[in-house]
C-alpha positions in Angstrom: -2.0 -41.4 19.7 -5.9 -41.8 18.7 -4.9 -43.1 15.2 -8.3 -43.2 13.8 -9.4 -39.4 14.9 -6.3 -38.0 12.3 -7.3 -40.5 9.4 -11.0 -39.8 9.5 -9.7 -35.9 9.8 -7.5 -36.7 6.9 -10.3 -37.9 5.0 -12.4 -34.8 5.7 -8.8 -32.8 4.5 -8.8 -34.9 0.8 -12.8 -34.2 0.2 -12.4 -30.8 0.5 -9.6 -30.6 -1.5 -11.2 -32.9 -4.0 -14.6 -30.3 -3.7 -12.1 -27.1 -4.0 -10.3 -28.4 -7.2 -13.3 -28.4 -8.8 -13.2 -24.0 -9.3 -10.0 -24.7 -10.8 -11.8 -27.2 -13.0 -14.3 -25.1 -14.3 -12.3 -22.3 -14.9 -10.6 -24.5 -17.5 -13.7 -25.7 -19.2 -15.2 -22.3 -19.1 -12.0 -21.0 -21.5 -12.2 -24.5 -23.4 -9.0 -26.3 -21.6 -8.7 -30.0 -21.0 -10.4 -30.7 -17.7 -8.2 -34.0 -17.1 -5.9 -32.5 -14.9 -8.0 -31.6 -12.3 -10.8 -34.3 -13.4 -7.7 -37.1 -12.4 -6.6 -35.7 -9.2 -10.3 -36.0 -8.1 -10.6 -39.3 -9.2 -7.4 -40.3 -6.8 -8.8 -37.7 -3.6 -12.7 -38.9 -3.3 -12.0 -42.7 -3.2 -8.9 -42.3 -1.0 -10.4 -39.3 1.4 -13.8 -41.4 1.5 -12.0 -44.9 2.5 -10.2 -42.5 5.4 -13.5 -40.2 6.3 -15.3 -43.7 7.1 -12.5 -44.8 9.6 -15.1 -44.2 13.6 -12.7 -42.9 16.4 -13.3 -45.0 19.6 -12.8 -41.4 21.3 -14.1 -38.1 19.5 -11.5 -36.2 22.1 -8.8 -34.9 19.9 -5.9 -33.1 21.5 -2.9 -31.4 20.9 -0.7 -34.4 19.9 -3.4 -35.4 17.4 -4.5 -31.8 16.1 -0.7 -31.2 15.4 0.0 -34.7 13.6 -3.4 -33.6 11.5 -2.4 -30.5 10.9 1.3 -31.2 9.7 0.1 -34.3 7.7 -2.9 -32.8 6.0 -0.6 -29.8 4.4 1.8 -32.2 3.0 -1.1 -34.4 1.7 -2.5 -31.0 0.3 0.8 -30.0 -1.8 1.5 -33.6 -3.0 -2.0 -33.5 -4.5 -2.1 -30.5 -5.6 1.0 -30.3 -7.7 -0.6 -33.1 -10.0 -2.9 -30.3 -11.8 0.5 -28.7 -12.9 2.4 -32.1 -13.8 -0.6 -33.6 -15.9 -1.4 -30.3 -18.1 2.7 -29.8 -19.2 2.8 -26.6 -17.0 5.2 -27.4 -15.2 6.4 -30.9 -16.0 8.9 -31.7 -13.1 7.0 -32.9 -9.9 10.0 -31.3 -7.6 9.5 -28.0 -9.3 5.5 -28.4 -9.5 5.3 -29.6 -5.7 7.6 -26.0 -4.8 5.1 -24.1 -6.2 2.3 -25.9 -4.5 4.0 -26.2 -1.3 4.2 -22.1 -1.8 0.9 -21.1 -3.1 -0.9 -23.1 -0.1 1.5 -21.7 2.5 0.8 -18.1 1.0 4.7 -17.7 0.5 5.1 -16.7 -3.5 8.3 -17.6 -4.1 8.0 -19.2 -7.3 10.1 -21.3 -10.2 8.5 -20.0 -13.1 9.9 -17.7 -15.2 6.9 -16.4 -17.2 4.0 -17.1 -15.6 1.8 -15.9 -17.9 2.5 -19.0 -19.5 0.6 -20.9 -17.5 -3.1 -22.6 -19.2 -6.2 -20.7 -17.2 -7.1 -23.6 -15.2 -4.0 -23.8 -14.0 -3.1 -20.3 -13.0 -6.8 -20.1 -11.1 -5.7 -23.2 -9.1 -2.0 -21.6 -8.9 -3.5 -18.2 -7.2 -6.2 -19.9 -5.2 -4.4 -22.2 -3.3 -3.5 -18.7 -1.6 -6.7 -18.0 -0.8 -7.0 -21.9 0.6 -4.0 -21.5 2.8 -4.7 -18.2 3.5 -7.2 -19.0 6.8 -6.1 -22.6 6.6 -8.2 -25.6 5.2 -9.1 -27.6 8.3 -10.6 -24.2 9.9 -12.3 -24.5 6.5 -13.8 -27.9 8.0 -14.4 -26.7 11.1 -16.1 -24.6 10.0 -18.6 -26.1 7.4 -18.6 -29.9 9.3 -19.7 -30.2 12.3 -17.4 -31.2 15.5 -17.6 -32.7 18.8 -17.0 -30.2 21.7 -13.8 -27.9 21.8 -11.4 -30.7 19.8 -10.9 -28.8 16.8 -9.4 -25.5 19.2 -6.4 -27.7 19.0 -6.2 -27.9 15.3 -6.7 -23.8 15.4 -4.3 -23.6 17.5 -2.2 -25.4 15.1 -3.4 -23.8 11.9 -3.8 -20.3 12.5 -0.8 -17.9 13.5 0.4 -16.1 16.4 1.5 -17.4 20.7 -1.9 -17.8 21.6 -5.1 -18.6 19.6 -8.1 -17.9 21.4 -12.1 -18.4 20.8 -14.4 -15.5 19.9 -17.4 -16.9 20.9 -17.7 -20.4 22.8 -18.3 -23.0 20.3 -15.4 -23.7 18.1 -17.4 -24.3 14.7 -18.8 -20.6 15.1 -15.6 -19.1 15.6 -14.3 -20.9 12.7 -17.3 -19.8 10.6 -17.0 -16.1 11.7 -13.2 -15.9 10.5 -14.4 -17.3 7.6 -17.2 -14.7 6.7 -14.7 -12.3 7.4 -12.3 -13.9 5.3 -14.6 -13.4 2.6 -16.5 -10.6 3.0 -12.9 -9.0 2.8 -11.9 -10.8 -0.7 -15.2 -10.0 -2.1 -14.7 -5.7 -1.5 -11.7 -6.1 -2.5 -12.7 -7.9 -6.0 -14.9 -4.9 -6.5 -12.5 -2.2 -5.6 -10.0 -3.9 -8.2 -13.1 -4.2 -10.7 -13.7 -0.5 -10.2 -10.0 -0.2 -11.3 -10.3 -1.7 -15.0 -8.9 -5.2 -13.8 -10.5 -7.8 -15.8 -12.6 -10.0 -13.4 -10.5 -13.0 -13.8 -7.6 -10.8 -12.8 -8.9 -9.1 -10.1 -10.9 -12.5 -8.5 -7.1 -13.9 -8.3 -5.2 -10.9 -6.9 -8.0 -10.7 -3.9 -7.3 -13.9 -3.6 -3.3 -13.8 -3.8 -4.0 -10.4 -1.3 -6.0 -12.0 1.1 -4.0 -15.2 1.5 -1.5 -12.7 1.9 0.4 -14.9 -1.0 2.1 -12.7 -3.9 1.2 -15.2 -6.6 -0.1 -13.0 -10.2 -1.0 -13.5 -13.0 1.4 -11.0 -14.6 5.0 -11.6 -14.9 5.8 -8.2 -13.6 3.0 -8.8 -10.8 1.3 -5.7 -9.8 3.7 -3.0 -11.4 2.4 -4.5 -15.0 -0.9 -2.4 -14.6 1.2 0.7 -14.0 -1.9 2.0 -12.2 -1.9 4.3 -9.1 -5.2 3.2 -7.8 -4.6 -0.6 -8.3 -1.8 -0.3 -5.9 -3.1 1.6 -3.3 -6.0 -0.7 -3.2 -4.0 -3.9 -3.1 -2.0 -2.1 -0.6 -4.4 -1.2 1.7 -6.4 -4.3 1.9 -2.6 -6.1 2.5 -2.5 -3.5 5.6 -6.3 -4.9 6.4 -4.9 -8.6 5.9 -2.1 -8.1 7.9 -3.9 -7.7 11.1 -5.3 -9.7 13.9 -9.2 -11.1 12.4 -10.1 -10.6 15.8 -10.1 -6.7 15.7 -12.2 -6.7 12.6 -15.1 -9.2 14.9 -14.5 -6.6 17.9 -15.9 -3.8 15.3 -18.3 -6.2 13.6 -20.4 -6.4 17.1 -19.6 -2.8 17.6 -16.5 -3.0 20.1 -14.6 -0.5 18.2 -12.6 1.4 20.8 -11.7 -1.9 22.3 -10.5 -3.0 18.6 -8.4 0.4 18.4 -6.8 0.0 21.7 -4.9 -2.7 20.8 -1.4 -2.4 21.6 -0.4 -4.6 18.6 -2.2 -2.6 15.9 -0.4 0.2 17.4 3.2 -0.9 17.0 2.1 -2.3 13.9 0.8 0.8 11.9 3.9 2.2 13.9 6.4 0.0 12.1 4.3 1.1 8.8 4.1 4.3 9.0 8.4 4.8 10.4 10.0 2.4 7.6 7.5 4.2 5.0 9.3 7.5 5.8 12.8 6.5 5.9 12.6 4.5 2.7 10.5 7.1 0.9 13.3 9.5 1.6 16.0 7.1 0.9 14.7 6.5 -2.2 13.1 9.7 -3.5 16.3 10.4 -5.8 15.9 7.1 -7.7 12.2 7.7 -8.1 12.3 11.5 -9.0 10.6 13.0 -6.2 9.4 12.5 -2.5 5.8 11.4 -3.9 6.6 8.7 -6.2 9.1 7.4 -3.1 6.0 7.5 -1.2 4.4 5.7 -3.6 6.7 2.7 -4.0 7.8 3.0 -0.3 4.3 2.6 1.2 3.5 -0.3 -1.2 6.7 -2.3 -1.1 6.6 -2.3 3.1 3.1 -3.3 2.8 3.9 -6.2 0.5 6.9 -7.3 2.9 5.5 -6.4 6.3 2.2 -8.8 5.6 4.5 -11.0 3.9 2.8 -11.0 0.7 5.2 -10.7 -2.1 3.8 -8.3 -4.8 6.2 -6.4 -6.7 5.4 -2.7 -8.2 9.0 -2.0 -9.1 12.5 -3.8 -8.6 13.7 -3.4 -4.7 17.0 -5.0 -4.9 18.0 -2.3 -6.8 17.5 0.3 -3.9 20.4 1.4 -1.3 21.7 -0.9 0.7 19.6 1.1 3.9 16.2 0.3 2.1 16.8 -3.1 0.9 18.0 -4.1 4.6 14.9 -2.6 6.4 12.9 -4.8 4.1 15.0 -8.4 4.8 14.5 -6.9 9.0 10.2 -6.5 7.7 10.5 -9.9 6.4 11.0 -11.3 10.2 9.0 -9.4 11.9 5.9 -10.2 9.7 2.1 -9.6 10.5 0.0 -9.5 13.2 -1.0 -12.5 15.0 -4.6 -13.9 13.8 -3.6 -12.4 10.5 -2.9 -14.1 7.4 0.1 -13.2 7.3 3.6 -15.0 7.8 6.9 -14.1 9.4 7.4 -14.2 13.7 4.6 -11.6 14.1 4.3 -8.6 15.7 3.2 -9.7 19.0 5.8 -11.9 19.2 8.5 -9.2 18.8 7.2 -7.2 21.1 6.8 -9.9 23.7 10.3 -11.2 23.2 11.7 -7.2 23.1 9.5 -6.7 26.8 10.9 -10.1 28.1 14.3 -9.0 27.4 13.7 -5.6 29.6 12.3 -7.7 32.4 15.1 -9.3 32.6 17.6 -6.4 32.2 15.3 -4.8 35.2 15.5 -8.3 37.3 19.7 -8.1 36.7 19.6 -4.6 37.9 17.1 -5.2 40.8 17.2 -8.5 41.7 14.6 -8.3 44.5 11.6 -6.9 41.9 9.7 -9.0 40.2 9.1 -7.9 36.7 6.0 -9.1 34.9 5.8 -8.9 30.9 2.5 -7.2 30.1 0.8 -7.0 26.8 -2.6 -6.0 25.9 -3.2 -4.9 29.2 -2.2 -8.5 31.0 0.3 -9.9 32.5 1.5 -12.7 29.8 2.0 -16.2 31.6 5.3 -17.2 31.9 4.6 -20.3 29.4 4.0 -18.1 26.6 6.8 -16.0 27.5 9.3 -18.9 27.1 7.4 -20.9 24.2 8.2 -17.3 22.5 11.9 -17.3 23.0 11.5 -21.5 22.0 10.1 -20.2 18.8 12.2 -17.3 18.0 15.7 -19.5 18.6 14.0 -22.2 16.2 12.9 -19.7 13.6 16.5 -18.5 13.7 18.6 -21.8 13.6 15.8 -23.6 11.2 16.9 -19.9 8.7 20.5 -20.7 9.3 20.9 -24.3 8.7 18.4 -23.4 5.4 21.6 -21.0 4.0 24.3 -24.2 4.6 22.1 -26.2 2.5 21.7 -23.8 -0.2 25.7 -22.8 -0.1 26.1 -26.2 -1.8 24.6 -24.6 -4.8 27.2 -22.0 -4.8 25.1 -18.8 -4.8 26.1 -15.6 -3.0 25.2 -14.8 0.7 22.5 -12.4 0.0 20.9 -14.9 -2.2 21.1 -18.0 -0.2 20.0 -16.0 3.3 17.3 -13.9 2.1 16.1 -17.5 0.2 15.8 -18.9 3.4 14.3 -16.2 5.4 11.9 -15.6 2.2 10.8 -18.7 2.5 10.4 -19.5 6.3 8.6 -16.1 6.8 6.4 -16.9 3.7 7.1 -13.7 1.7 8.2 -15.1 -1.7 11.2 -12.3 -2.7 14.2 -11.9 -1.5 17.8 -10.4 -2.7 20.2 -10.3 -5.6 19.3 -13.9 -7.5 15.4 -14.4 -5.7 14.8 -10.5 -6.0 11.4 -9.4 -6.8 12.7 -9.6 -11.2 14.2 -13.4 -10.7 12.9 -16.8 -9.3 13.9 -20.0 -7.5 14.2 -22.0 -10.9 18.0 -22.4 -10.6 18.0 -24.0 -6.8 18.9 -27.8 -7.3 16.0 -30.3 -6.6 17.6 -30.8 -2.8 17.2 -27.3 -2.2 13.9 -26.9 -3.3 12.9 -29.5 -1.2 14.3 -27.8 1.5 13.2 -24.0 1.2 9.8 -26.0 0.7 10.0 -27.6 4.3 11.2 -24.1 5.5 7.5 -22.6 3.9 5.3 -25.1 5.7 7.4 -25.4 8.8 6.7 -20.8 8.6 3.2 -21.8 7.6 2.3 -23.7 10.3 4.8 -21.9 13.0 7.4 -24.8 13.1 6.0 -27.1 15.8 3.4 -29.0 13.9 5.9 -30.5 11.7 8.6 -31.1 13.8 6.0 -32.9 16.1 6.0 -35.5 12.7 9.6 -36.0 13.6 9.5 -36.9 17.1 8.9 -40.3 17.3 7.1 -40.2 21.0 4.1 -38.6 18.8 3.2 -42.1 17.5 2.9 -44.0 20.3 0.0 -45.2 21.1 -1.9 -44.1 24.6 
């Protein structure tokens, strides 16, 4: 382990932090709030993330060991710090409960302990809805992008960081690609601020909802989220820029250099805007008595998968109290997820439909034993390595949900609550069923299980192997 590349990293991870706490920070002083509790956590970050930044690696080579180890630490460094805004204004006074909703605004989950949100001082609800935005892309592609970095190292930390089997480069130096995802991060969050603007959202409301949107996160700044505005146009923008979040960045650079057909050829976005557009139509007609028609089912149907598929977690109306058909779709959309390269949570897409072609290939090899029977997706074979790290994931994802519901059985909720919790959580959506449906919160877990649905969001986050690489002690032995 090349202990001194992951502190100075960590260093660079607590100056940011320290640099982005200071929006929050005016945000408070611009609508006359007590700057302390941002003004403090500073005060601990630069000293502490300057000390770490000065440490000189013998070696600048940092690789996957390390960039996993600085990927896992860093987010749990992140959360810890940033739960102190929350603690020191009286917003939320108990660190467990503060460090939840920290842990699930930086892993763009939602899932929240507050009962009123609107509650909250300004400062703090800025910092509450931009740690989406933060987590969104992921902070040390943040550095990457703005510092600079020695050869290819920080692909490993991508790798880490951003979602989906593979992460590739889009153009050969790291640092670029990390800036271009960037740029598009933003360009995104800025039309969308405008689109919401056109809409009659304040512009404090609608900065924190593109951000909440594009971190794919769910956080608002209404207690009834979205469905407060009781505005047509408000949801269908939101909606369609959650669509737009929810795929792979790498289709919007293909039609940014003017590679469009290649962009729309892409078997994901296909069975993607497939999953869309078939749950849309059977919950819009499964629901179209409740809503008083098949348009207003459209309506709620088109934004509620949107908000589940891409893992996002706004609310326009109360889905738990659908039929059983709808509500189940949505738990089965809470899995599957985004695309791969998006910001959004769950398995992803292209890891479904890897682990659904794997299966045939081996149904074809039991039936004819002699063929061999490659998995192909986007036009190529995939290697056999990502074909099994796939089904490593999925039974992970799947036993890391399960053992999540024992834990929270011991607080003596239902099954629907306590499973949908955990897959809520894990997948980074924020709602789930019956007690954590899209009209309740987490407030009544015990401190233990908050804890633990809060290692389930970064261990979703960061697509489990990052932090269970923290638990293996063969990480930290030295070369």
């Amino acid at each position: 382990m090349n202990y001194r590349i992951v502190w100075n990293t960590l260093g660079k991870v607590l100056l940011a932090e320290a640099l982005l706490l200071l929006l929050p920070m005016t945000a408070a002083l611009v609508y006359r709030e007590s700057a302390l509790p941002f003004l403090i956590p500073d005060l601990l970050l630069l000293p502490v993330g300057a000390a770490l930044s000065t440490v000189r690696p013998r070696s600048s080579d940092l690789f996957a060991r390390e960039g996993f180890v600085c990927v896992g630490l860093s987010w749990i460094l992140m959360s810890l710090f940033g739960a102190l805004p929350f603690v020191l204004s009286g917003d939320i006074p108990r660190f467990v409960d503060a460090l939840f909703e920290t842990v699930s605004g930086f892993t763009t989950t939602g899932a929240s302990i507050l009962e009123n949100p609107e509650l909250l001082s300004r400062g703090c609800m800025f910092w509450r809805l931009f740690t989406h935005w933060i987590g969104g892309m992921g902070v040390l592609v943040f550095i990457a992008a703005v510092l600079p970095v020695s050869g290819n190292s920080y692909l490993y930390i991508m790798r880490a960081e951003v979602p989906g089997p593979t992460v590739s480069k889009l153009v050969p130096r790291v640092r670029k690609t990390a800036r271009i995802l960037y740029l598009i991060y933003l360009g995104l969050t800025v039309l969308e601020c405008i689109f919401l603007l056109l809409g009659g959202m304040s512009f404090y409301d609608a900065l924190l909802h593109s951000f909440a949107t594009a971190g794919t996160g769910g956080f608002s700044t209404k207690a009834a989220s979205i469905g407060a505005y009781q505005s047509v146009y408000l949801e269908m923008v939101i909606a369609v820029f959650m669509l737009l979040f929810g795929c792979n960045f790498n289709l919007f650079y293909l039609i940014l250099i003017g590679q469009v057909s290649t962009a729309l050829r892409s078997e994901e976005l296909h069975i993607y805007l497939g999953i869309i557009a078939g749950t849309v139509l059977v919950i819009s007609v499964n629901i179209m008595k409740l809503c008083g028609g098949f348009a207003n089912g459209l309506r709620y149907a088109f934004f509620q998968v949107m908000t589940i598929l891409s893992t996002t977690g706004f609310s326009t109306c109360d889905f738990d109290r659908w039929p059983e058909l709808s509500r189940w779709i949505l738990v089965l959309l809470m899995f599957i997820g985004g695309c791969a390269g998006s910001t959004g949570g769950g398995m992803k897409v292209s890891r479904i439909i890897i682990l659904l072609k794997s299966c045939h290939a081996e149904l074809k090899r039991l039936i004819l034993p002699s063929r061999v029977k490659r998995v192909w997706f986007e036009g190529k074979a995939v290697s056999d390595q990502v074909v099994q790290g796939v089904h490593v994931f999925s039974l992970l994802y799947l036993l890391i949900t399960a053992a999540g519901v024992l834990v929270l059985t011991l607080d003596g909720k239902d099954l629907p609550t306590n499973l949908t919790a955990s897959i809520a959580c894990i997948s980074n959506v924020g709602p789930g069923l019956a007690a954590v449906g899209p009209s309740c919160n987490y407030s009544f877990f015990s401190g233990v299980s908050k804890l633990v649905l809060s290692l389930e969001m970064l261990l979703g986050r960061l697509e489990i192997f990052p932090m269970l690489f923290l638990f293996s002690p063969g990480v930290w032995r030295r070369r």
